[in-house]
C-alpha positions in Angstrom: 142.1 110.7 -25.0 140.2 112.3 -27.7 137.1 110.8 -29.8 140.2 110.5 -32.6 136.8 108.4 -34.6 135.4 111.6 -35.5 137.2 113.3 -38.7 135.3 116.5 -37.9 138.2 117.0 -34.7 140.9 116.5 -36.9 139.5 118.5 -39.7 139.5 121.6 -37.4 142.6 120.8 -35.8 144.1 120.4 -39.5 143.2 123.5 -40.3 145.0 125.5 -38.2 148.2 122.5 -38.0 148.9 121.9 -41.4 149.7 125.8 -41.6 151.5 126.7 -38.2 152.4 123.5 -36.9 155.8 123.5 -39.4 158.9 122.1 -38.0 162.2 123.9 -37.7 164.8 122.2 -40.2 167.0 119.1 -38.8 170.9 119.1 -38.7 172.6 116.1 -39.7 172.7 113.2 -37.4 174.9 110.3 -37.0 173.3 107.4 -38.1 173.1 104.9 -34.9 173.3 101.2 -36.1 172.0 100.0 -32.6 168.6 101.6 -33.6 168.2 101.3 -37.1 165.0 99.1 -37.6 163.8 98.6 -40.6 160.0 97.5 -40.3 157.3 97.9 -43.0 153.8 100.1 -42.7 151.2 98.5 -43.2 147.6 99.3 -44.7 144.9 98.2 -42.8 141.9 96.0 -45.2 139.7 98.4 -47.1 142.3 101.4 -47.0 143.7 101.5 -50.5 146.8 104.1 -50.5 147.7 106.4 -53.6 150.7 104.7 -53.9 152.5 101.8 -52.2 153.7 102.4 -49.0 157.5 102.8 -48.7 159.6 101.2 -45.7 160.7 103.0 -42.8 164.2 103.1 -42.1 164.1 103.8 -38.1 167.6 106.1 -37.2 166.1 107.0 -33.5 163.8 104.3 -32.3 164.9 100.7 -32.0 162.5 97.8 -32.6 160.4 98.0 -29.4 159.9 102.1 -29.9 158.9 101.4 -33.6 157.0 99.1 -32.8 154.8 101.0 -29.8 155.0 104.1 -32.3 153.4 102.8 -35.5 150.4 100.7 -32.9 150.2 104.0 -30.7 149.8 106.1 -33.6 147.2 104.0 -35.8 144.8 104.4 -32.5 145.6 108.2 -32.3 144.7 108.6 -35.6 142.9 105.2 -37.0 142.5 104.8 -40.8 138.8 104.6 -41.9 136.9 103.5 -45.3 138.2 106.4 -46.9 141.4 107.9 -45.8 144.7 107.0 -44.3 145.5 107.0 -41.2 148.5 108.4 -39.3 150.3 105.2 -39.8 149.8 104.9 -43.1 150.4 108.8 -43.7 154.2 108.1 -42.6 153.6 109.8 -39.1 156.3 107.5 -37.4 158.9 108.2 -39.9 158.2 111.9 -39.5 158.6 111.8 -35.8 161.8 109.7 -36.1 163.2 112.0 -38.2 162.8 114.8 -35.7 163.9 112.9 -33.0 166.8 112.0 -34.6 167.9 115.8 -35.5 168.1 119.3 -33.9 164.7 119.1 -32.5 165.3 116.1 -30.9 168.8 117.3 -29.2 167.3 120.2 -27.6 169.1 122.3 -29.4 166.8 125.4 -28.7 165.7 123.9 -25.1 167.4 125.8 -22.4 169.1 123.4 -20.2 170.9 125.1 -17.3 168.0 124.3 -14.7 167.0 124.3 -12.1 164.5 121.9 -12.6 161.5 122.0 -10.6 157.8 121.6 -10.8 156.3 124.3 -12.8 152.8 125.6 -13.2 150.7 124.3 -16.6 151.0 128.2 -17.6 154.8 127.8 -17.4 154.7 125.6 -20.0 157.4 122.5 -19.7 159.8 122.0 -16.8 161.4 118.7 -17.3 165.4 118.7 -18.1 165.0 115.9 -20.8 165.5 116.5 -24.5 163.1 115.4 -26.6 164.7 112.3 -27.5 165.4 111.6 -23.9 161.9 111.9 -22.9 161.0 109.6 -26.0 163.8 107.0 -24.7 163.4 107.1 -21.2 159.3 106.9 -21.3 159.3 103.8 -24.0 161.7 101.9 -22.0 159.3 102.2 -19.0 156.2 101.3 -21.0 157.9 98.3 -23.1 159.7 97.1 -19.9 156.0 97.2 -17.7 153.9 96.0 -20.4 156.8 93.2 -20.8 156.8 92.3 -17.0 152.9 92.2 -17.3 152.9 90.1 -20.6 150.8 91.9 -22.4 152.8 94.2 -24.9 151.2 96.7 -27.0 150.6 95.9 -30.2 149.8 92.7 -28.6 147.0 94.4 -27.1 143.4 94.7 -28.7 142.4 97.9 -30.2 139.8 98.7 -27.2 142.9 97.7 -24.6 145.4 100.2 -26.5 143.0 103.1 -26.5 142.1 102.2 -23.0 146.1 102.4 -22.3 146.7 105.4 -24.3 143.8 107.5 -22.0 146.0 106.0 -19.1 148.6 107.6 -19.9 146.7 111.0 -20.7 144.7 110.8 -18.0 148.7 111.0 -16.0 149.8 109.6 -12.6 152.2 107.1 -14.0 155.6 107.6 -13.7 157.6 106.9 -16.8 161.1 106.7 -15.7 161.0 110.4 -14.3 158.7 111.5 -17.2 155.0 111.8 -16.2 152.7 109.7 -18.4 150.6 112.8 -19.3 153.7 114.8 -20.3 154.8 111.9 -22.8 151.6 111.4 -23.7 151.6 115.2 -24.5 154.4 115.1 -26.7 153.2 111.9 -28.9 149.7 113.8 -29.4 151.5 117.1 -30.7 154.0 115.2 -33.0 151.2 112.8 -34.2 149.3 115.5 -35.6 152.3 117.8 -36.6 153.9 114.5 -39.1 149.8 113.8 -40.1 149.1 117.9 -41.4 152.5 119.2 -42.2 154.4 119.5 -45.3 155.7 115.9 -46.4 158.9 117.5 -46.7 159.3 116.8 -43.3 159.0 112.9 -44.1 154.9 112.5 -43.0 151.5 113.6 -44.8 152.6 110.9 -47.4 150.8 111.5 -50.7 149.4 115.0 -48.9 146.7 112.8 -47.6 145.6 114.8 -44.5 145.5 118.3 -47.2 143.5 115.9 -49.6 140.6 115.5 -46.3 140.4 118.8 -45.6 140.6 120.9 -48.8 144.0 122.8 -47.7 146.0 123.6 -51.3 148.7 123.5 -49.9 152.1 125.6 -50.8 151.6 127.2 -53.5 153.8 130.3 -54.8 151.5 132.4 -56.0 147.7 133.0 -56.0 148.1 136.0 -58.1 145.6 134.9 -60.6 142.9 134.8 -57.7 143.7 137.7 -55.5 141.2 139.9 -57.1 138.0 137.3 -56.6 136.5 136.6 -53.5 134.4 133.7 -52.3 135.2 130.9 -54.1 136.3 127.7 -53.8 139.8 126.6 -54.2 139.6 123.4 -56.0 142.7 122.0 -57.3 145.3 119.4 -55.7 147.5 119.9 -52.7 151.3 121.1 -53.6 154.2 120.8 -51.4 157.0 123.1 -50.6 159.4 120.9 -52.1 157.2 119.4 -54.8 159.2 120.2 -58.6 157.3 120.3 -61.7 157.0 117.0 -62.4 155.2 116.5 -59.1 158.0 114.8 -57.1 158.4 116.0 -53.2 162.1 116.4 -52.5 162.8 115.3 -48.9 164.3 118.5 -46.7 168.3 117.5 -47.2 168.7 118.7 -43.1 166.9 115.2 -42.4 169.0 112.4 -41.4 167.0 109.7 -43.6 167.3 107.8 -46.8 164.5 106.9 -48.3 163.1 105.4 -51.4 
């Protein structure tokens, strides 16, 4: 798993993230009641947020995938002294979101087969959907970690992080999903709902733009096309963001929030 402690690696990775790593626009969903969870984030001691925390209305996860999410993600991306971390930068309402919509169906996946084991430069082989491979690989962890009494958040911090490099180190079989291809896909959509716009329901407050300097969205840099090496020094802006400095969640998301 990578040294996630040091804010230089997610600096660089921001970088480049925050302006290619945009996701395609959700559909509308229907709301499943069987996994709506509604469970609040939480800040850890000597993290103050810009502004309170709102709670996350789960539409794709159930309680036990919340819960692994939100502990999972913290250690991927740990809050320090003075920034948020993933958690508290709404990463697991951003990839619930997604799960929940388009991206999560598939919908530009092709899905006639035939499946079979592919070479790392063919990129992914497996015939699950995103939310599949989310559902089917959290019900094998919960169930084993369940059988084995020792659930994750449970866990100490030095036992999660030891779990997560299990899992990214592969060989376990999650259901039909390996552990490093799962483990994959929670990396990638950890760091794409911590750097992209909040429109997309993470990067609460434009934290993650905030730690590395990125402006952010604006329309025009008309005023500063003509001068060269300086500084841009002014606060992040979000695609949605209206004059009065509000962030407009993107309607094709299947969430209601505060």
């Amino acid at each position: 798993m990578p040294d996630l402690s040091r804010r230089t690696i997610l600096e660089a990775t921001g970088a480049i993230g925050a302006t290619i790593c945009t996701p395609m626009p959700l559909e509308d969903a229907k709301v499943r009641e069987q996994h709506a969870a509604v469970i609040p984030a939480a800040t850890p001691p000597g993290v103050t947020a810009p502004h309170p925390a709102p709670r996350t209305t789960y539409l794709f996860f159930n309680m036990e995938e919340a819960a692994f999410i939100e502990v999972a993600v913290s250690r991927l991306i740990p809050a320090d002294e003075e920034w948020p971390g993933a958690l508290e930068a709404g990463v697991p309402n951003y990839m619930d979101k997604q799960l929940a919509g388009a991206w999560g169906a598939g919908e530009r996946l092709y899905r006639g087969g035939p499946w079979q084991h592919g070479t790392p430069s063919q990129g992914y082989q497996l015939p699950f959907t995103p939310a599949e491979l989310f559902h089917t690989a959290l019900a094998a962890i919960n169930k084993e970690l369940a059988q084995a009494g020792a659930p994750f958040a449970k866990m100490s911090a030095d036992q999660q992080d030891a779990y997560l490099k299990q899992l990214e180190a592969g060989g376990m079989n999650l259901g039909g999903v390996p552990s490093q291809v799962f483990f994959g896909h929670l990396w990638e959509a950890t760091l794409e709902g911590f750097f992209s716009d909040p429109v997309y329901g993470g990067n609460r407050d434009m934290a993650s733009w905030r730690m590395i300097g990125f402006p952010g969205a604006y329309a025009s840099y008309y005023d500063l096309v003509d001068q060269y090496g300086i500084a841009i020094d002014r606060p992040p802006m979000s695609l949605a963001e209206d004059a009065y400095g509000h962030i407009h969640m993107n309607p094709g998301i299947p969430a209601k929030l505060p």
